[in-house]
Each structure stands twice: as C-alpha cells, then as structure tokens.
C-alpha positions in Angstrom: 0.0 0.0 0.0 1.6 3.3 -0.8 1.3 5.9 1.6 -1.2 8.6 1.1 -1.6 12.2 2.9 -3.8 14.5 3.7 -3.9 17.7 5.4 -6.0 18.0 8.7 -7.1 21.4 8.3 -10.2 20.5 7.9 -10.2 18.9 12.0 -8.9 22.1 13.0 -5.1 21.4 12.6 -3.7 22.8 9.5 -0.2 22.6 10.3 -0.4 18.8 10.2 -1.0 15.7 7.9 -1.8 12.4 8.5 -1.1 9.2 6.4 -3.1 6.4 5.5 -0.4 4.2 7.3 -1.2 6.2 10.8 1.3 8.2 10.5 1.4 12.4 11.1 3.8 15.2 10.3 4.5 18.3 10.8 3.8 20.6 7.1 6.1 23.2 8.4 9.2 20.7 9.2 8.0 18.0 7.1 8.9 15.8 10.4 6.9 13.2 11.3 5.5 13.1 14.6 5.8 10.3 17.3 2.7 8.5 18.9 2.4 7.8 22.2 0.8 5.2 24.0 -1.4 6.2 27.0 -2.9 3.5 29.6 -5.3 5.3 30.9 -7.4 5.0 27.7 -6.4 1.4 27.1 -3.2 1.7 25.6 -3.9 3.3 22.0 -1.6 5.9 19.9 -2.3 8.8 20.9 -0.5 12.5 19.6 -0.7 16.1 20.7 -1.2 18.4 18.3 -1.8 22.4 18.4 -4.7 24.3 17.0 -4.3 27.2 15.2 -4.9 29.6 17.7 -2.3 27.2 20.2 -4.2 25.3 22.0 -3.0 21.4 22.8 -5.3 18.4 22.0 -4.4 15.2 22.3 -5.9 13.1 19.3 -5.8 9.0 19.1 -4.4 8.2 16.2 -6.6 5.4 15.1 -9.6 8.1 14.9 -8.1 10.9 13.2 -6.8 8.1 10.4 -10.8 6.8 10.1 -12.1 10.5 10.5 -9.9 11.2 7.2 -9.9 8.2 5.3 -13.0 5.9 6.0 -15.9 7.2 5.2 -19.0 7.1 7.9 -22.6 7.5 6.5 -24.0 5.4 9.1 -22.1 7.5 11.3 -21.2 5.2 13.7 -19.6 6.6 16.8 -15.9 3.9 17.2 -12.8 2.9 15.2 -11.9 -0.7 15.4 -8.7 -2.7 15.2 -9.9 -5.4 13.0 -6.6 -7.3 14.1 -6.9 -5.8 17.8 -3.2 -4.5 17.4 -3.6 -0.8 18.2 -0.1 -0.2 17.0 -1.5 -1.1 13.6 -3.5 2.5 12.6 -3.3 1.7 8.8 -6.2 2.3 7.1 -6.8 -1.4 6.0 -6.9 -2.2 9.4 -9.3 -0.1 10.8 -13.5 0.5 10.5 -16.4 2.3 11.9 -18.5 0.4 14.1 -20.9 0.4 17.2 -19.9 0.5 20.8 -21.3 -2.8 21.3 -19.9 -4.6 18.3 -16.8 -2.7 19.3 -16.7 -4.6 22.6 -18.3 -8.3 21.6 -15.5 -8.5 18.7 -12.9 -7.9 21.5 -14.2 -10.2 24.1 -14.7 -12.7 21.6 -11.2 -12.4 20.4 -9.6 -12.9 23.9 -10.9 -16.6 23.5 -9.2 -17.4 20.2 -5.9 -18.5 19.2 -4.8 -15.3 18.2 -5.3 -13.9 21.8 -2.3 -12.6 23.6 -2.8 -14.3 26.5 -2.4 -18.2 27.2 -5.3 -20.2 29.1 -2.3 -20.6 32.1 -1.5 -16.9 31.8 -5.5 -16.0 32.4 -5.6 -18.8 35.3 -2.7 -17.1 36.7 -4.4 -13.2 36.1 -7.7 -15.2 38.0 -6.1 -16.5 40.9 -4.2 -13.8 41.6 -5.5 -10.5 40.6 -6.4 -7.9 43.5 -7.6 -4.3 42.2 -5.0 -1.3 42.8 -2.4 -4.1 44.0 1.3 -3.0 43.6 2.3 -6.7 42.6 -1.2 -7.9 41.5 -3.2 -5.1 40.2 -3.8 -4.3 36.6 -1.3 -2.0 36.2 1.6 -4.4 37.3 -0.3 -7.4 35.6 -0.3 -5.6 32.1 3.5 -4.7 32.5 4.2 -8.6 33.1 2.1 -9.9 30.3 2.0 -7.0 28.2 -1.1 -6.3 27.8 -3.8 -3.6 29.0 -4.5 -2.6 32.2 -8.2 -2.8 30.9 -7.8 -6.1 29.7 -6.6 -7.6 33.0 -9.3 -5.9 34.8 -11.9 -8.0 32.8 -10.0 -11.0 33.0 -9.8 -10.6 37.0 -13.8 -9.7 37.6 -14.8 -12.6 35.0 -15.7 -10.4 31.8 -13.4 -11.9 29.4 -12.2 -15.7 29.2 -15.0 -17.1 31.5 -14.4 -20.2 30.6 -10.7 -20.5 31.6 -10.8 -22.0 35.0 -10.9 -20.0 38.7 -9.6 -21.3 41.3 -10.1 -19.0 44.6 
C-alpha cells in the first residue's frame, strides 16, 4: 500500500498531515510526529497536536486516520482494530463500528488462538489479581504480560475468558 496524505485542516489542525499508514507530520518541518501510547485509555496511539490559535489536544491516532480516510454515513460513533493490534493504525486495518460490536469482537477475540494471552496466563491473572495491588493489580499485571491494564481488569472480575478456570 503506498502511503497517502492529507492535510487535517479541515479537523482544525492545519499545520499537520496524516497518512493512510497512521502516521502524522508536521507541514512546516515535514517531520513526522511520534505517537504515544497512553494507559489510561487502554493503551492506544495517541498524539498532541496544536490548533491554530495554540491550544493542545491530544488526538488518538486510530480516529483521526478513520475520521480522514473511511468514510461514515452510518455515522457510527468507534474505530476498530480489526486485528486488535492498536499499534496497527493503517487504514486497512481499521472501520467504523458500534460500541457494542466494538466490545463483543474484542471479548470474543480474547478466546481465540490469536489472543495474547495463554489459558495458564489467564488462570494465573484469575487466581491472583487484587484491584490497585502494587504486585497484583492491573497496572503491574499488564506490565508482566503485556497487555492492558483494561484487559486484565476484565479477566480478573470474570468479563473476558469465562471459561478459563478460577480457582479461589
């Protein structure tokens, strides 16, 4: 896929593009910016950019790539990571959907192969997870696995991988 720009002036950035690969420069240095990833909202790319008049915003990048390149008429309100990687903001990889499908897809995908997690790494996450824990809360859990805090919570209060055994 070649990479494809356009300008986001039409967001209320014009001193920025993005590209259909997820990424976004600068037009006045023609350097391109670096993402960020930020747990609080589950981990996705996120960038700050400026507004004309100076004012910060932080932007995930997923959205700005759909807002600009996919179109919306059923104008639904989320962008999904058809391969759950949200490193992977390319345009092929992305769609508008509902909240709800949004959250089955991912819940349902946590019980595939293609899940980060192991069934012995989600019995281990089950017998041992403790909310706001400094060795067993999400936020340590996700550094040792790797994965979201978000995702850990779930696992730990019996919202994703249900069927994986607890043993408490």
């Amino acid at each position: 896929m070649s990479e494809q720009w356009k300008s986001l002036e039409s967001l209320g950035y014009a001193n920025y593009s993005i590209s259909n690969l997820g990424r976004i420069k600068n037009n006045k240095t023609t350097k391109i910016l670096k993402a960020f990833h930020q747990q609080k909202l589950n981990g996705y790319l996120r960038i700050d950019l400026f507004k004309a008049n100076g004012t910060k915003k932080q932007e995930s990048v997923h959205v700005l790539v759909a807002r600009m390149f996919i179109p919306n008429p059923m104008h639904y309100p989320e962008v999904h990571h058809k391969d759950e990687n949200k490193d992977n903001c390319t345009v092929a990889n992305l769609e508008w959907t509902t909240r709800i499908y949004n959250q089955r897809y991912s819940e349902s995908r946590a019980n595939h192969h293609a899940a980060k997690l192991t069934e012995v790494q989600v019995t281990y996450i089950k017998q041992n997870y403790k909310p706001r824990d400094k060795i067993f809360g999400a936020t340590a859990m996700a550094k040792q696995f790797g994965v979201d805090t978000s995702q850990i919570s779930k696992i730990g209060r019996d919202l994703q991988w249900k069927e994986a055994d607890r043993v408490r």
